[in-house]
C-alpha atoms as a printed R data frame, in Angstrom:
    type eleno elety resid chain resno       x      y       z
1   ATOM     1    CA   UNK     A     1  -4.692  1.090 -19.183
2   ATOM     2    CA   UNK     A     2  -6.890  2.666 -21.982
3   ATOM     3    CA   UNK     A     3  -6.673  3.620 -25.470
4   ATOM     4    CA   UNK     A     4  -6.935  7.343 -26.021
5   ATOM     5    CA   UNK     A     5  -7.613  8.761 -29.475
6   ATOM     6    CA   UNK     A     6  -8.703 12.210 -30.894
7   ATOM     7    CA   UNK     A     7 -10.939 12.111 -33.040
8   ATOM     8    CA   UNK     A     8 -11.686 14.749 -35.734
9   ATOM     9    CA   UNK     A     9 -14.410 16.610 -37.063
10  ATOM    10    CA   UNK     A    10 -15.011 19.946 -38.599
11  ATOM    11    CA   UNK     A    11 -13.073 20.205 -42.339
12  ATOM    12    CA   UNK     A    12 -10.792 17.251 -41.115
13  ATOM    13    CA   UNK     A    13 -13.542 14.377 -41.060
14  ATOM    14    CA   UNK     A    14 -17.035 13.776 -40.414
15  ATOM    15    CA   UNK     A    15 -15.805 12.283 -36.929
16  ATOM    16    CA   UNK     A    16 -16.584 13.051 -33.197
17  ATOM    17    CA   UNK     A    17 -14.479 15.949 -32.534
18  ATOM    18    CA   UNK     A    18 -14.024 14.273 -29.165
19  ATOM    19    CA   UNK     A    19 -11.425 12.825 -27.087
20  ATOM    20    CA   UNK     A    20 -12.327  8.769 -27.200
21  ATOM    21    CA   UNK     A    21 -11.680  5.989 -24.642
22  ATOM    22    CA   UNK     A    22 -11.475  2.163 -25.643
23  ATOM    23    CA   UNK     A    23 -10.161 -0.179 -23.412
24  ATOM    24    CA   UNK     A    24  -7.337 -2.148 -24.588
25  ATOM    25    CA   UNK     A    25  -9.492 -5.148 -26.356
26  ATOM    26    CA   UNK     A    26 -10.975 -2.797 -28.176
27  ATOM    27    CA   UNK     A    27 -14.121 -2.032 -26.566
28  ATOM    28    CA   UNK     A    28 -15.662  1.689 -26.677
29  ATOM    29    CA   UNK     A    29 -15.972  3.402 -23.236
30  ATOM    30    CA   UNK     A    30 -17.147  7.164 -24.576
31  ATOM    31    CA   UNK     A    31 -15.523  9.758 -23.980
32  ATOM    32    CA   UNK     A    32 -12.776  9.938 -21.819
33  ATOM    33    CA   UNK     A    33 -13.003 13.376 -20.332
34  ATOM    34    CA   UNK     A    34 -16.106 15.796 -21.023
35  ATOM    35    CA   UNK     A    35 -14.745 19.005 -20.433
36  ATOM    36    CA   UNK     A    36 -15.905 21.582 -22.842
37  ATOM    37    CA   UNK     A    37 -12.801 23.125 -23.338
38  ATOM    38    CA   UNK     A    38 -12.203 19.630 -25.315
39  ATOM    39    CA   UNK     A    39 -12.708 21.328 -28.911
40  ATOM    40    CA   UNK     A    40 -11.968 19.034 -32.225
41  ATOM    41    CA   UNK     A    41  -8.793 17.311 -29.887
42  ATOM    42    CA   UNK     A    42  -5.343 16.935 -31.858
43  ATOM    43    CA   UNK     A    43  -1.759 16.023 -30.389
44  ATOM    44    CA   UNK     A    44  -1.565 13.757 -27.149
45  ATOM    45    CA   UNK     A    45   1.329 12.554 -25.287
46  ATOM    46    CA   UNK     A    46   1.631 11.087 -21.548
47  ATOM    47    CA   UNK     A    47   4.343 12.922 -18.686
48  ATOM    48    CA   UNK     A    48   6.995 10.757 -18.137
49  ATOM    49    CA   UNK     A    49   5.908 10.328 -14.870
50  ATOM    50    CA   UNK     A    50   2.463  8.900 -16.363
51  ATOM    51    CA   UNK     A    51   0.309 11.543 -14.262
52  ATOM    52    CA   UNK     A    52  -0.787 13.351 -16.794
53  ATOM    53    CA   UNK     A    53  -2.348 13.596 -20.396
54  ATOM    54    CA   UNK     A    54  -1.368 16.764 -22.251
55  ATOM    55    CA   UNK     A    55  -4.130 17.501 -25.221
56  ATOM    56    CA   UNK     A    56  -4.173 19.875 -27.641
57  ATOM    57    CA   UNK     A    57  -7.753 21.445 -27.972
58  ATOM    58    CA   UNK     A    58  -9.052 22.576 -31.409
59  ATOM    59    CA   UNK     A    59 -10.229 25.737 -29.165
60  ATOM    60    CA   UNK     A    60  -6.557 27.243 -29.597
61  ATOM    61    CA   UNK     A    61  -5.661 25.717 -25.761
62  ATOM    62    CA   UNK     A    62  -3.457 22.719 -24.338
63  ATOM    63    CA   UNK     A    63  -4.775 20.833 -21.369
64  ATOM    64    CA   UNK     A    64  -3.219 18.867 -18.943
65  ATOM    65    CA   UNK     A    65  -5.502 16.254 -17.338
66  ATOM    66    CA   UNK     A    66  -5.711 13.452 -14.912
67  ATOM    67    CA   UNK     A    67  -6.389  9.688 -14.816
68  ATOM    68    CA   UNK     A    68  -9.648 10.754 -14.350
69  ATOM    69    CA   UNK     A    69 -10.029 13.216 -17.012
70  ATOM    70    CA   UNK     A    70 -10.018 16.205 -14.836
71  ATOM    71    CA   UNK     A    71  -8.435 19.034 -15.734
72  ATOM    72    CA   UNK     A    72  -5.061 19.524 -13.861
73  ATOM    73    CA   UNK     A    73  -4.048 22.475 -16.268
74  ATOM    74    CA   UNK     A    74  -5.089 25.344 -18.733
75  ATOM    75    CA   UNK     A    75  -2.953 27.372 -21.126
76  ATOM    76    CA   UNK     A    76  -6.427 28.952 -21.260
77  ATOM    77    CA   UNK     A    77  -7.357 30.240 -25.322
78  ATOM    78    CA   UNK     A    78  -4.340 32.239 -26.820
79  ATOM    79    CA   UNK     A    79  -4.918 33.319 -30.197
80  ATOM    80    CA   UNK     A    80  -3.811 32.211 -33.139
81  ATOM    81    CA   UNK     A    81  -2.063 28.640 -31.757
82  ATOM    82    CA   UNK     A    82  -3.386 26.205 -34.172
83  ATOM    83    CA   UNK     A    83  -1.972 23.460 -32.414
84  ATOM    84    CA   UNK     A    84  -1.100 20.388 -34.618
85  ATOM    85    CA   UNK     A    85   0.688 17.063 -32.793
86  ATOM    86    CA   UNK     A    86   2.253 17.487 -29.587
87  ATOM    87    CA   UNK     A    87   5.333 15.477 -27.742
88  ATOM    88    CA   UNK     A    88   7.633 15.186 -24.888
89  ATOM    89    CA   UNK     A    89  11.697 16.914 -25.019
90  ATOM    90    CA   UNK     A    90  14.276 15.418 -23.193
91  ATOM    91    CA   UNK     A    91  13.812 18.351 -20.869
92  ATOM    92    CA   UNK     A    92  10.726 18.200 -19.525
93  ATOM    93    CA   UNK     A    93   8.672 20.285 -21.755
94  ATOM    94    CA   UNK     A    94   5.472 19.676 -23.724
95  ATOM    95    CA   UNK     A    95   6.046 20.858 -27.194
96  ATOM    96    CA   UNK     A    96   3.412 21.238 -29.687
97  ATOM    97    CA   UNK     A    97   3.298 21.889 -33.919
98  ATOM    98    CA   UNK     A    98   2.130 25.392 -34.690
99  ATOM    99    CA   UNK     A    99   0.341 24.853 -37.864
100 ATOM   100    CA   UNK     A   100  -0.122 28.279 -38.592
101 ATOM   101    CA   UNK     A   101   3.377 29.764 -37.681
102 ATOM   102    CA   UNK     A   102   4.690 26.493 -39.092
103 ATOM   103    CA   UNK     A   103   7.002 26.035 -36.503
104 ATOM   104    CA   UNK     A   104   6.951 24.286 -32.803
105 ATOM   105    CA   UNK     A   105   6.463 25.847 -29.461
106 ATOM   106    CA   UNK     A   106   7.570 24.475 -25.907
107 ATOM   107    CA   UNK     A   107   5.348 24.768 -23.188
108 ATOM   108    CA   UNK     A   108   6.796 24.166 -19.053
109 ATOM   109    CA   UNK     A   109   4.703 20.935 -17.676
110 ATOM   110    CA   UNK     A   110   2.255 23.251 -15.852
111 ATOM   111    CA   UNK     A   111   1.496 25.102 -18.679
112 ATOM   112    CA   UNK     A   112   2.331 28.398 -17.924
113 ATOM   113    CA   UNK     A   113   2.566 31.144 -20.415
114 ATOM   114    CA   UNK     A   114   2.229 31.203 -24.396
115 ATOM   115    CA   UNK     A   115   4.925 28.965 -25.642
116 ATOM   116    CA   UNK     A   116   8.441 29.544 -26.611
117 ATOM   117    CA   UNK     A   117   9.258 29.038 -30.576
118 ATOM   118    CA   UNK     A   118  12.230 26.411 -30.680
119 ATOM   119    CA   UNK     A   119  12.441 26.745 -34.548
120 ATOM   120    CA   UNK     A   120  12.606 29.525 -37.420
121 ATOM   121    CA   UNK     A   121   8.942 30.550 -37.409
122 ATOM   122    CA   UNK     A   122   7.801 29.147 -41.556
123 ATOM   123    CA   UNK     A   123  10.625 26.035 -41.587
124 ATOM   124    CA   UNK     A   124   7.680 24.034 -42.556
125 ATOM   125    CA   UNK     A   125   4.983 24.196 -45.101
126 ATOM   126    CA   UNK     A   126   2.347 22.162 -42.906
127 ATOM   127    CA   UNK     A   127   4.296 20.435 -40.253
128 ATOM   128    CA   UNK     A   128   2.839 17.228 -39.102
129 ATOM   129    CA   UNK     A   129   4.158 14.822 -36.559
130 ATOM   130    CA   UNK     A   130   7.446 15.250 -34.700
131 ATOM   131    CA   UNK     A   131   9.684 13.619 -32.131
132 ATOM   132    CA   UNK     A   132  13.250 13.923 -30.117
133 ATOM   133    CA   UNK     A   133  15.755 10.839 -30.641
134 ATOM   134    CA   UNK     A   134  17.934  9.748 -28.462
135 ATOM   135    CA   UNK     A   135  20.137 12.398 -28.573
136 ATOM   136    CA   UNK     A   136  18.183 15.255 -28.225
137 ATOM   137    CA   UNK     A   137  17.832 15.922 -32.023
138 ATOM   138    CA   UNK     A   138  14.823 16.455 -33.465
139 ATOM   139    CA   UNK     A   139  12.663 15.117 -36.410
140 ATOM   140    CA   UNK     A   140   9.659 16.502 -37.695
141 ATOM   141    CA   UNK     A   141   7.249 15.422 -40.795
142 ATOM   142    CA   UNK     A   142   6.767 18.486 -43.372
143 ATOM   143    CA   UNK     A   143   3.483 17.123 -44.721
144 ATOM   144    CA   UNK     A   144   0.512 18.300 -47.007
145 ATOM   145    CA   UNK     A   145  -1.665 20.188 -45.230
146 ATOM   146    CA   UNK     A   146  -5.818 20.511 -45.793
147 ATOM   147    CA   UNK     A   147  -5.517 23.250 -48.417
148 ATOM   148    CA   UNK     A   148  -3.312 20.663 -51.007
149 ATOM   149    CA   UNK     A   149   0.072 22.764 -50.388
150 ATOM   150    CA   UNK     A   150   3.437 21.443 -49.013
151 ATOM   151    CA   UNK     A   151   5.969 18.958 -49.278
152 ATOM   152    CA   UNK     A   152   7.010 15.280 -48.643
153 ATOM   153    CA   UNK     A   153   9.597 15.490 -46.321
154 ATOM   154    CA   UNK     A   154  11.088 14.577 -43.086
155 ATOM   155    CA   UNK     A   155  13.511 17.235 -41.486
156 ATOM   156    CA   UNK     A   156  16.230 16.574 -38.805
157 ATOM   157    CA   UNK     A   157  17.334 19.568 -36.482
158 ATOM   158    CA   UNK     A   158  20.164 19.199 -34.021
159 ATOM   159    CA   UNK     A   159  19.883 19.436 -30.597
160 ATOM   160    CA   UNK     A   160  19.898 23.460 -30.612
161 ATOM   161    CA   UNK     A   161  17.346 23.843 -33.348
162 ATOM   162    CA   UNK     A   162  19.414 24.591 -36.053
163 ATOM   163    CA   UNK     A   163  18.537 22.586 -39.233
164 ATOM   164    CA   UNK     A   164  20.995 19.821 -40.113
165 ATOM   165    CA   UNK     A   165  18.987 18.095 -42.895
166 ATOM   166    CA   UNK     A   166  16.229 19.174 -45.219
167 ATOM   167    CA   UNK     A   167  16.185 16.362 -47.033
168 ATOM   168    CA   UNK     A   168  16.778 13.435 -44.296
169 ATOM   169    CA   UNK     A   169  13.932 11.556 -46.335
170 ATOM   170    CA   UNK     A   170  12.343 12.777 -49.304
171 ATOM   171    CA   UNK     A   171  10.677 10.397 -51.478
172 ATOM   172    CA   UNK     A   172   7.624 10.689 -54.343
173 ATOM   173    CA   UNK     A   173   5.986  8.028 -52.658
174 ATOM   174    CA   UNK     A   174   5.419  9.096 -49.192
175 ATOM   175    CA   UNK     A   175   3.783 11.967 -47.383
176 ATOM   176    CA   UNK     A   176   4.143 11.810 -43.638
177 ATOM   177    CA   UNK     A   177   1.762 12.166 -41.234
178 ATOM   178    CA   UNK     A   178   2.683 11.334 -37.538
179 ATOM   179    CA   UNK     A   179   6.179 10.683 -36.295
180 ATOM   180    CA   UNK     A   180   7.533  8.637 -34.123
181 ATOM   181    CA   UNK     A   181  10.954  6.777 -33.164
182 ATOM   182    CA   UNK     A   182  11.247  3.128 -32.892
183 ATOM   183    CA   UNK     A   183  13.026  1.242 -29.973
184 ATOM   184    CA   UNK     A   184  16.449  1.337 -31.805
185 ATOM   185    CA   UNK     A   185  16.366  5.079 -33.079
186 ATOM   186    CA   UNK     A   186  15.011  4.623 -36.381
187 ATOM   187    CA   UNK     A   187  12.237  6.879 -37.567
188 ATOM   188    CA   UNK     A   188   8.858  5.653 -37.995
189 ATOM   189    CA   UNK     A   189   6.245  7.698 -40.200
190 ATOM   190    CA   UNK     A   190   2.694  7.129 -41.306
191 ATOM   191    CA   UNK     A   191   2.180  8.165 -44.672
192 ATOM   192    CA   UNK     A   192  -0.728  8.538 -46.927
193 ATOM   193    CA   UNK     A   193   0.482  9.140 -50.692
194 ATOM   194    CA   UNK     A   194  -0.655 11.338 -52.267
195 ATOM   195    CA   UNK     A   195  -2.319 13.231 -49.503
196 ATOM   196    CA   UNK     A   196  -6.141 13.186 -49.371
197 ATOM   197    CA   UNK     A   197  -6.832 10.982 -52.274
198 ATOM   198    CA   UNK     A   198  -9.631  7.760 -52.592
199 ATOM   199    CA   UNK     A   199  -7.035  6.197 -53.987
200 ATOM   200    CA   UNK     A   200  -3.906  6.820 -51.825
201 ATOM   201    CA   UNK     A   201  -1.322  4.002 -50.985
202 ATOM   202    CA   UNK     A   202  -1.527  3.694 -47.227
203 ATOM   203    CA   UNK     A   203   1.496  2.652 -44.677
204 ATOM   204    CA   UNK     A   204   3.365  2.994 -42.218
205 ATOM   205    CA   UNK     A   205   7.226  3.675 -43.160
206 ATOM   206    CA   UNK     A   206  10.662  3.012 -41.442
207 ATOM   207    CA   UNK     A   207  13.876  5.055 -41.776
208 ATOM   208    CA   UNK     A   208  16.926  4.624 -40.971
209 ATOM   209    CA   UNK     A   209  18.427  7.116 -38.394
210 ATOM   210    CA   UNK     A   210  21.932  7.593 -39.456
211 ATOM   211    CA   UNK     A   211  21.337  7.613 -43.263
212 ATOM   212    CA   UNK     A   212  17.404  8.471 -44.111
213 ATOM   213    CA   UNK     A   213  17.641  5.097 -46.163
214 ATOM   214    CA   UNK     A   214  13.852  2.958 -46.168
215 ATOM   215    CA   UNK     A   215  14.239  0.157 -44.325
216 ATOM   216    CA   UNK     A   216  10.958 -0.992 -44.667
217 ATOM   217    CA   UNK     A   217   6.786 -0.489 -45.021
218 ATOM   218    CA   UNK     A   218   4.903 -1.791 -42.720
219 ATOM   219    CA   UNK     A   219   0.951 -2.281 -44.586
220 ATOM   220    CA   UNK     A   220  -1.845 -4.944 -43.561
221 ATOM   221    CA   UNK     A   221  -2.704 -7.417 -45.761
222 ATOM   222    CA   UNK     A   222  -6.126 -7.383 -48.078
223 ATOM   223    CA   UNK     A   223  -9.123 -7.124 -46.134
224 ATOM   224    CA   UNK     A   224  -7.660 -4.721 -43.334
225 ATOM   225    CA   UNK     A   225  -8.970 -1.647 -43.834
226 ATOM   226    CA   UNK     A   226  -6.609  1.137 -43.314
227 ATOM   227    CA   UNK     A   227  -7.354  4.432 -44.592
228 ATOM   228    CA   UNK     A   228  -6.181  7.863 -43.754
229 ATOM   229    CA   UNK     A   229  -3.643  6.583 -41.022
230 ATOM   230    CA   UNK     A   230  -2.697  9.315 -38.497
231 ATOM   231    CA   UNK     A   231  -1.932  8.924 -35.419
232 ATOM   232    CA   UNK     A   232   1.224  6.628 -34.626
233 ATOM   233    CA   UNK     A   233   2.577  5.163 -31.250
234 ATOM   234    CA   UNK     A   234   4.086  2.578 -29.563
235 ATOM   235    CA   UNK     A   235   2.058  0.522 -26.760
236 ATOM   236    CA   UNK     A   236   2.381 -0.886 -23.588
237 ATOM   237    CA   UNK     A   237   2.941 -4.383 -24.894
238 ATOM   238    CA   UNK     A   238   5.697 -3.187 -27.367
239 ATOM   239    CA   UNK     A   239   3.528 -3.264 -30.249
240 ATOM   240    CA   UNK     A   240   2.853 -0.367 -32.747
241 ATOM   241    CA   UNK     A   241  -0.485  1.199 -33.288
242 ATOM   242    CA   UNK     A   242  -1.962  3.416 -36.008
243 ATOM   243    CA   UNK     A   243  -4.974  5.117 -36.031
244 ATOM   244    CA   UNK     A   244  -7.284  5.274 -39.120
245 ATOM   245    CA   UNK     A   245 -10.244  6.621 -40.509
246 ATOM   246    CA   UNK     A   246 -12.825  4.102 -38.526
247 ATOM   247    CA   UNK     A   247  -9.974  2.537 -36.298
248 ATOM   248    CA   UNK     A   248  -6.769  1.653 -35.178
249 ATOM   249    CA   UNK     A   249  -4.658 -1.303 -36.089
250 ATOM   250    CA   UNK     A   250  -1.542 -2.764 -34.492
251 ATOM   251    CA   UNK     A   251   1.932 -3.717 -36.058
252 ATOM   252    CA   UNK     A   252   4.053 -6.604 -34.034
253 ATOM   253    CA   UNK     A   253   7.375 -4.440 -34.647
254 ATOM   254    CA   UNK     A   254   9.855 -7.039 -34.747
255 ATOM   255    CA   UNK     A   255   8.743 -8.706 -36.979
256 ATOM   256    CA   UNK     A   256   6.858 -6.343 -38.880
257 ATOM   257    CA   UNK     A   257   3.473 -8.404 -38.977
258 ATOM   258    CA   UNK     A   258   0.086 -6.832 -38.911
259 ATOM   259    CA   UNK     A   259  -1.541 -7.759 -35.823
260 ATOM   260    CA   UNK     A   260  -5.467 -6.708 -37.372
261 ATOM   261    CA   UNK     A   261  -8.020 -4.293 -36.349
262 ATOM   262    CA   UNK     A   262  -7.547 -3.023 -32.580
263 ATOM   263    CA   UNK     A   263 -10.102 -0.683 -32.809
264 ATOM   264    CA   UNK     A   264 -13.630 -0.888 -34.856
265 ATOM   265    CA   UNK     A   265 -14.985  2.046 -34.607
266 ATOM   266    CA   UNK     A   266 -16.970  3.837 -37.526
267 ATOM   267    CA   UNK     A   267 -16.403  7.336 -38.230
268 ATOM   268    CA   UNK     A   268 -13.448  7.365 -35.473
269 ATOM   269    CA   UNK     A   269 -11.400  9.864 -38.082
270 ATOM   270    CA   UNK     A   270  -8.509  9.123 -35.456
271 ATOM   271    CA   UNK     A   271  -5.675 11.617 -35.576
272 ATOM   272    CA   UNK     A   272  -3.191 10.876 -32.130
273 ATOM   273    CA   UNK     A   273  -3.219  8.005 -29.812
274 ATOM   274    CA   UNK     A   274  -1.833  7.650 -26.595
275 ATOM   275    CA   UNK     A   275  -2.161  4.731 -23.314
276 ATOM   276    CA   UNK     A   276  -2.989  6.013 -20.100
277 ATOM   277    CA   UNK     A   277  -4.617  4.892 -17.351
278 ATOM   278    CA   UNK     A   278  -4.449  2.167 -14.243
């Protein structure tokens, strides 16, 4: 099993604008695929049959590749996508963040075809990271985007799109970056408040699903850097990784204790992780 993050570069970060292997101690094994059509990577996510790593190419593609970073398929270039984060439905389909339709698109496993809008086209400022809960509802992070505009918000549309909650959590001290939802339903965020700053406060937040109420912020202690977190997941081993600007550091979720640095890695500029792998 490896460690898989993008890492930025470009206007987003002085990073490697490359899609990064480490193996799960830590350790730096290059890049893990290096197809060219691998431009300034964003969203990842896994199949549910663990065959295959859907990526989200800065060069306005998705790509679907193997364990051995070979690419399986191509949505080939289609204009305009701007493809943000990127995640699993309950029905089989990749679906990706449109960051300039501000909206999100499903794509069939094998890629075929341009994408299908599954919400109003503009129901988002900048949207950020996203996920489905248990019951086929969705959540999605309305986040800052590069240019300074947006909002600090986490949405909640029902099962057919329609939106049941603009204001599911809306807080002046947090603005979400990656989604994700936690073992028992609840809705995890990293945040980075306010958005772009040297001197943001940095976290990862838990809501509660039924009621949008904190529940509480999960931060490392002095000495751990953690700055720009992004990309958010859970691991094998049950534990909860972020990824940062030169790293990625693990949560134990239970008990909401930082586990450290995972990842040392200067200049990573991490913005989705994902395990996958033998």
């Amino acid at each position: 099993m490896k460690i898989l993050v993008t890492s930025a570069s470009g206007a987003n970060g002085d990073g490697y604008g490359q899609l990064l292997a480490f193996s799960m101690d830590g350790t730096a094994q290059g890049a893990f695929s290096n197809d060219l059509r691998i431009v300034d990577p964003r969203g990842l996510r896994v199949s549910a049959n663990q065959q295959l790593l859907y990526v989200n190419s800065g060069d306005d593609r998705i790509l679907a590749l193997d364990s051995r970073g070979e690419v399986q398929y191509d949505t080939c270039h289609i204009p305009g996508l701007n493809a943000g984060g990127g995640n699993l439905g309950p029905d089989g389909r990749y679906y990706v963040g449109l960051r300039t339709e501000r909206t999100i698109a499903a794509f069939p496993p094998d890629l075929d075809g341009i994408g299908t809008p599954i919400l109003q086209r503009g129901i988002a400022p900048f949207p950020r990271g996203f996920a489905f809960a248990d019951d086929g509802g969705l959540f999605l992070a309305s986040g800052v985007g590069p240019d300074g505009r947006g909002e600090n918000a986490i949405l909640q549309f029902t099962l057919s799109g329609a939106l049941r909650n603009c204001t599911f959590a809306a807080t002046d001290t947090m603005s979400p970056l990656d989604l994700s939802i936690a073992p028992g339903g609840n809705v995890l965020v990293s945040s980075e408040f306010p958005f772009d700053s040297p001197a943001a406060a940095t976290s990862v937040r838990e809501y509660d699903a039924s009621s949008g109420a904190l529940v509480r912020v999960f931060s490392p202690p002095d000495g751990v850097p953690f700055r720009r977190p992004r990309g958010l997941r859970f691991g094998p081993d049950g534990h909860l990784y972020c990824t940062a600007q030169d790293g990625v550091i693990a949560f134990d979720y239970e008990s909401g204790r930082c586990l450290g640095v995972v990842v040392d890695h200067p200049r990573l500029n991490g913005q989705a992780i994902e395990f996958f792998g033998d």
